[in-house]
C-alpha positions as CSV (number, residue, x, y, z in Angstrom):
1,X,0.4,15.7,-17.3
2,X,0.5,11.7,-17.3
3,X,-1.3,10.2,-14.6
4,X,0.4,7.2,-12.4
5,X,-1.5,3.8,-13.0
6,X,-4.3,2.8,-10.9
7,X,-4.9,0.3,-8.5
8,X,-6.4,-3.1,-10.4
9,X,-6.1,-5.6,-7.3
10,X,-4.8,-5.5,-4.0
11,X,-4.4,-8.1,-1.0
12,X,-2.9,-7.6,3.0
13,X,0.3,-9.6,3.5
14,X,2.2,-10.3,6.6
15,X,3.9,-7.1,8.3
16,X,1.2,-5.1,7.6
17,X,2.1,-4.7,3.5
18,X,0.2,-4.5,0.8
19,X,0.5,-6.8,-2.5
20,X,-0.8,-4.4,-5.7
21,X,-1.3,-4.7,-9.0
22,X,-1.5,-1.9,-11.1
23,X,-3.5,-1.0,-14.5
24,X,-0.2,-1.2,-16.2
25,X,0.4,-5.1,-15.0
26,X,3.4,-3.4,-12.2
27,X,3.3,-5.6,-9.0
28,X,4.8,-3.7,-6.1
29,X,4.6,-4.0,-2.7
30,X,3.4,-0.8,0.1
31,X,4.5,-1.2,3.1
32,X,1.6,0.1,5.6
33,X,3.5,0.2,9.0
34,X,4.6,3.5,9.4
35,X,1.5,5.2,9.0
36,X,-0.2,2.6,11.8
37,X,0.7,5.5,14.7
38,X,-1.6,8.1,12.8
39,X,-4.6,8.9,13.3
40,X,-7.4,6.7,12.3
41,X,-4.9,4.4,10.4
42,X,-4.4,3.2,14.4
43,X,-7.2,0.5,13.2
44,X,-5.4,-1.1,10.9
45,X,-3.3,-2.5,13.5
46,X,-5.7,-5.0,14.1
47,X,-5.4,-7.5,11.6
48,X,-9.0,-8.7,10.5
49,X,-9.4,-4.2,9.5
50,X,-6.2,-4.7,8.1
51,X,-7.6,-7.3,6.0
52,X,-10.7,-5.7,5.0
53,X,-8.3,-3.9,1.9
54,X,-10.2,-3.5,-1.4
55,X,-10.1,-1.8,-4.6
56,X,-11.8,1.6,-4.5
57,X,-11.2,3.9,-7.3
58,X,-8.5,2.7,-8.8
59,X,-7.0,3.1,-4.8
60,X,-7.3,1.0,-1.5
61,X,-9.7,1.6,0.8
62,X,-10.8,-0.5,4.1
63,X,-13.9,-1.5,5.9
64,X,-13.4,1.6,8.7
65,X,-13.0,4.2,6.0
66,X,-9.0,4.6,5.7
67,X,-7.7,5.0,2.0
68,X,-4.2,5.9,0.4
69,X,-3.7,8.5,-2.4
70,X,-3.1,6.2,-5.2
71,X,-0.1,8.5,-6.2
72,X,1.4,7.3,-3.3
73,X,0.4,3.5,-3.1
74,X,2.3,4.2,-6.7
75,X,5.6,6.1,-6.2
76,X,6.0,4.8,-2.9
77,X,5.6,1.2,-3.6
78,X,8.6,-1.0,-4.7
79,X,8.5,-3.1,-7.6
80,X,8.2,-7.0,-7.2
81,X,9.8,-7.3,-10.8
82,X,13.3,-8.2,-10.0
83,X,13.2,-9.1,-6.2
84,X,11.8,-11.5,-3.7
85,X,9.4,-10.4,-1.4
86,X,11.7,-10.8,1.2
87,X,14.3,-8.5,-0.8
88,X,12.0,-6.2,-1.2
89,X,10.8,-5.9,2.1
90,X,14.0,-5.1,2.9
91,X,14.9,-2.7,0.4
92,X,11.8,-0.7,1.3
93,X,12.4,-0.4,4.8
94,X,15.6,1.2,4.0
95,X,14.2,3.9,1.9
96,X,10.8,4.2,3.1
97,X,9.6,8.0,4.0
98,X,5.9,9.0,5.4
99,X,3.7,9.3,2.6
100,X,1.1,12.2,2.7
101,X,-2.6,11.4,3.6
102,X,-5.6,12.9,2.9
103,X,-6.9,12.7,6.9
């Protein structure tokens, strides 16, 4: 079984997405929103938490504890190869479906 890349670097953007780069040089973009009405990803509402995003384990993780399953941030994520990141924004909202969390 081949495992999806890893998390190398990530950063918050605007609308409550996340820039990543992966161990295989992919840039995609997460988009964070719909999982803001859950649990104790409420926090990252507020944007200075939001903010907080670091590389954990090849994942994201933030200063109150809340992480991603970096399947997910993977398969989940569009690519920023061929598309603006207003295009992809876009795009992603369209087809965008609750990922599973580990909380």
């Amino acid at each position: 079984m081949k495992l999806n890349p890893r998390v190398k670097k990530a950063s918050a953007e605007e609308g409550h997405t996340l820039h990543l780069v992966f161990t295989n040089g992919e840039e995609k973009l997460f988009d964070v929103s719909p999982l803001l009405d859950q649990g104790i990803f409420r926090e990252l509402r507020n944007d200075s938490v939001f903010k907080s995003v670091k590389v954990s384990h090849g994942s994201v993780q933030w200063a109150e504890g809340q992480d991603i399953c970096p399947d997910t941030l993977y398969e989940d994520s569009i690519s920023m190869k061929h598309a603006s990141v207003a295009e992809s924004r876009i795009k992603y909202s369209s087809k965008r479906k609750l990922p599973s969390t580990r909380r």
